[in-house]
SEPARO-765296 format. One record per residue: residue number from 1; residue in one letter; x, y, z of N, C-alpha, C in turn. Coordinates in steps of 0.2 Angstrom, whole numbers, padded with zeros to 4 digits, m for minus. Layout:
<recs>
n  res  n_X  n_Y  n_Z  ca_X  ca_Y  ca_Z  c_X  c_Y  c_Z
NUM  A  X  Y  Z  X  Y  Z  X  Y  Z
...
</recs>
This chain:
<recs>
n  res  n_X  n_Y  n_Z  ca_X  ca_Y  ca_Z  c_X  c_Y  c_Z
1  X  0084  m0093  m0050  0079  m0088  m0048  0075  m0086  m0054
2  X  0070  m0086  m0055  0065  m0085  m0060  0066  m0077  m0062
3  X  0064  m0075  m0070  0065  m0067  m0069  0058  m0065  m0067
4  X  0052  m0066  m0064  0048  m0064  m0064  0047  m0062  m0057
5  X  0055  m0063  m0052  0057  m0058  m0047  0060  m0054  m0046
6  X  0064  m0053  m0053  0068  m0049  m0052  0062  m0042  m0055
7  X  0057  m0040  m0054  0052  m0037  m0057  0051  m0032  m0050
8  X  0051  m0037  m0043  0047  m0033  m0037  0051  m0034  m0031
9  X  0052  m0026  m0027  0057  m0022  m0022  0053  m0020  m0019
10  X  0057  m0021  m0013  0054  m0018  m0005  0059  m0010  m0006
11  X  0054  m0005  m0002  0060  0000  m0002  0058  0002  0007
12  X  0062  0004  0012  0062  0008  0017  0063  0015  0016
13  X  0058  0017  0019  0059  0026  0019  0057  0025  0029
14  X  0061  0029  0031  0059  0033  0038  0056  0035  0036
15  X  0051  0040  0042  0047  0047  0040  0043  0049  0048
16  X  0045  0057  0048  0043  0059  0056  0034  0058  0055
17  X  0032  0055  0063  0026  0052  0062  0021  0058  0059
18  X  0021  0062  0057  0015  0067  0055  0017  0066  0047
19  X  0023  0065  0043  0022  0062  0038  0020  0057  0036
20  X  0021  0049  0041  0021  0043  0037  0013  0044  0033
21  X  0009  0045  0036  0001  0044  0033  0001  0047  0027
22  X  0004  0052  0026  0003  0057  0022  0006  0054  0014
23  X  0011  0051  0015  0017  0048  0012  0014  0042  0010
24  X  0012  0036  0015  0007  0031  0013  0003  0032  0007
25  X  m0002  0035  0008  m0009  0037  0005  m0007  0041  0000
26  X  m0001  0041  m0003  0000  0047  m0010  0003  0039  m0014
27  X  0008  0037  m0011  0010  0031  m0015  0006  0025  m0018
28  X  0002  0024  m0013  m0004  0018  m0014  m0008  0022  m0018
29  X  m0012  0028  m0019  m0018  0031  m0022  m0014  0031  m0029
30  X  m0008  0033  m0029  m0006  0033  m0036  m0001  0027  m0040
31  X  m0005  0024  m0035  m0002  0015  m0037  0006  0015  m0040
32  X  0009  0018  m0035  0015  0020  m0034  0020  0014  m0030
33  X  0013  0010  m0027  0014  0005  m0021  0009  0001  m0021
34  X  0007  m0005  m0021  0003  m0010  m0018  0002  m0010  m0013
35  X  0006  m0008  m0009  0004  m0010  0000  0011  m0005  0002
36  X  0009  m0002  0008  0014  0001  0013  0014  m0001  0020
37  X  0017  m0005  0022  0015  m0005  0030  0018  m0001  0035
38  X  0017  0002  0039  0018  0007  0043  0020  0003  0051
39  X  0028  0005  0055  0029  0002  0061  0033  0007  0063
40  X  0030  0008  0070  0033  0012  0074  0040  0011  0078
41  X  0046  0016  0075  0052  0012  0079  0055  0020  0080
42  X  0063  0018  0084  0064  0024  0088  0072  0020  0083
43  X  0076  0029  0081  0080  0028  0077  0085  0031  0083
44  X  0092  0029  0082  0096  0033  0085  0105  0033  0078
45  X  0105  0041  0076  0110  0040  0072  0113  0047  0073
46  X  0120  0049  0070  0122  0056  0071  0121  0061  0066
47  X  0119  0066  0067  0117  0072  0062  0118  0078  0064
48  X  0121  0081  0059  0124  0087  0061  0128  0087  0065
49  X  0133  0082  0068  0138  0082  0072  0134  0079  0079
50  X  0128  0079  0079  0126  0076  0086  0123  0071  0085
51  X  0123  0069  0092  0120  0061  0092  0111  0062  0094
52  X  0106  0061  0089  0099  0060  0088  0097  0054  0092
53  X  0091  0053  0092  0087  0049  0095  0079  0052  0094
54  X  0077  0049  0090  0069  0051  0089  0063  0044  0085
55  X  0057  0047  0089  0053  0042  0087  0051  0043  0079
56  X  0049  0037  0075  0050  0040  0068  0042  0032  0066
57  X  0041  0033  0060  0037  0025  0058  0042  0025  0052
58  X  0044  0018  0051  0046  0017  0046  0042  0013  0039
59  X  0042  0015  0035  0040  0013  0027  0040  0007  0025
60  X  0036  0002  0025  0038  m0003  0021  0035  m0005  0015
61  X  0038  m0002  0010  0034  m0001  0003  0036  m0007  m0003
62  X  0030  m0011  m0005  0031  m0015  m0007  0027  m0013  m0014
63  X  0033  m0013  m0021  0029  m0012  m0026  0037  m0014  m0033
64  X  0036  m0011  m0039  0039  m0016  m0043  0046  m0011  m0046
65  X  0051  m0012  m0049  0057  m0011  m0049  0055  m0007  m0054
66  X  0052  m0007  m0059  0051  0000  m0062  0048  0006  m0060
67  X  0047  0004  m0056  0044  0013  m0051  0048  0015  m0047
68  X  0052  0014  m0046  0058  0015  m0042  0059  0022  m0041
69  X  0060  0026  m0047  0060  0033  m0048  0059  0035  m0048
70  X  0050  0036  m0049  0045  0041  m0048  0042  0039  m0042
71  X  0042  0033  m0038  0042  0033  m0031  0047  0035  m0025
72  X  0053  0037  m0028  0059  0041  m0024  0055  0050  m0026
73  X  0053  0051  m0030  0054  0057  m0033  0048  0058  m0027
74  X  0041  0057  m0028  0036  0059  m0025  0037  0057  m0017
75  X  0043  0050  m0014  0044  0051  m0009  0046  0060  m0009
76  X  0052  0062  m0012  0057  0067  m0012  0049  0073  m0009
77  X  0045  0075  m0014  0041  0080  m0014  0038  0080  m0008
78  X  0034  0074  m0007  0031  0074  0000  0035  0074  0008
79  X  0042  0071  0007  0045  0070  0012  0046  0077  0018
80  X  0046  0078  0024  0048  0083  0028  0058  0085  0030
81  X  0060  0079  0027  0068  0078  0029  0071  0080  0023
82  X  0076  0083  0024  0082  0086  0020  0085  0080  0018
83  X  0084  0075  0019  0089  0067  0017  0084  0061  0019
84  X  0080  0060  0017  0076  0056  0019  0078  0047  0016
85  X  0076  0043  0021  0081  0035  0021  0074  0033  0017
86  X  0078  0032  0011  0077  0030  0004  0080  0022  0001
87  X  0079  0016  0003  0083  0010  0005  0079  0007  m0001
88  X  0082  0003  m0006  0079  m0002  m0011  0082  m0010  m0010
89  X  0079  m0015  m0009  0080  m0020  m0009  0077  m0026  m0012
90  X  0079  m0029  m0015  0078  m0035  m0022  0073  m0039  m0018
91  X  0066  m0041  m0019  0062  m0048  m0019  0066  m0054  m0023
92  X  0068  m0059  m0018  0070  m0064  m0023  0066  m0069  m0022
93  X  0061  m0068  m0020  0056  m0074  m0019  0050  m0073  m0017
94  X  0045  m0075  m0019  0038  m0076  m0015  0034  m0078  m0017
95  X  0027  m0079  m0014  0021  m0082  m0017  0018  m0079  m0020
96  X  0021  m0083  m0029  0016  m0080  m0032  0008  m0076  m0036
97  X  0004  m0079  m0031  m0002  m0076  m0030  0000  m0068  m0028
98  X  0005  m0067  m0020  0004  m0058  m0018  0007  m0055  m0023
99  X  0013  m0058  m0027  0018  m0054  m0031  0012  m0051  m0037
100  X  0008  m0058  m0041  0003  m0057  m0045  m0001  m0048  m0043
101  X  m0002  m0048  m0037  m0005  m0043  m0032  m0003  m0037  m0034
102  X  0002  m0037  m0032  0009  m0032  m0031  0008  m0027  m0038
103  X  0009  m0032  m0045  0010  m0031  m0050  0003  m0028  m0054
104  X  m0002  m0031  m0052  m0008  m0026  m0054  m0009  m0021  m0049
105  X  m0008  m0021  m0042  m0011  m0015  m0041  m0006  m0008  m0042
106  X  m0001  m0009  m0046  0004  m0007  m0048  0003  m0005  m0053
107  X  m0003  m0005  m0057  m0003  m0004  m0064  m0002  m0010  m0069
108  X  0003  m0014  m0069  0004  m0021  m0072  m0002  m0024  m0072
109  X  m0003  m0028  m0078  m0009  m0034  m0078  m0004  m0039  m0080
110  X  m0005  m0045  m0076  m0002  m0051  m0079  0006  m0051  m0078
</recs>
């Protein structure tokens, strides 16, 4: 594996559909993220002793392994949920033309 991927991470965050936009548009303007793509899905888990079922969009935020922390943090501030799904997972591959992408609109050059 090249280290030039160990650099760029996908992170999942739910978020109740009157956040997701909200949420997108903070992370991407403060190049906090490359790209965020937004899909609508129906979560089922237990909270607070009950069993939940709610529609939700989920985050798919693509952007680089040093921002990790201040894109959880700004999730944290903007988010509407007391424990909001905050998921980090390692890119171990891709075309490097998008990654090149990733990494500048990230603030990275080169």
């Amino acid at each position: 594996m090249s280290e030039i991927y160990n650099d760029f991470v996908l992170v999942f965050c739910t978020a109740a559909l009157d956040d997701a936009d909200r949420i997108t548009r903070a992370l991407v303007e403060e190049r906090l993220a490359a790209c965020v793509n937004i899909a609508s899905i129906r979560s089922c888990y237990i909270w607070e002793g009950a069993l939940s079922q709610d529609k939700e969009e989920l985050l798919i935020i693509k952007t680089r392994k040093i921002l990790i922390e201040p894109l959880k943090k700004r999730i944290l501030d903007l988010h509407s949920y007391s424990l909001p799904e905050i998921i980090v997972l390692p890119i171990i591959d891709g075309y490097q033309p998008y990654l090149d992408w990733i990494a500048q609109s990230t603030g990275r050059q080169g």
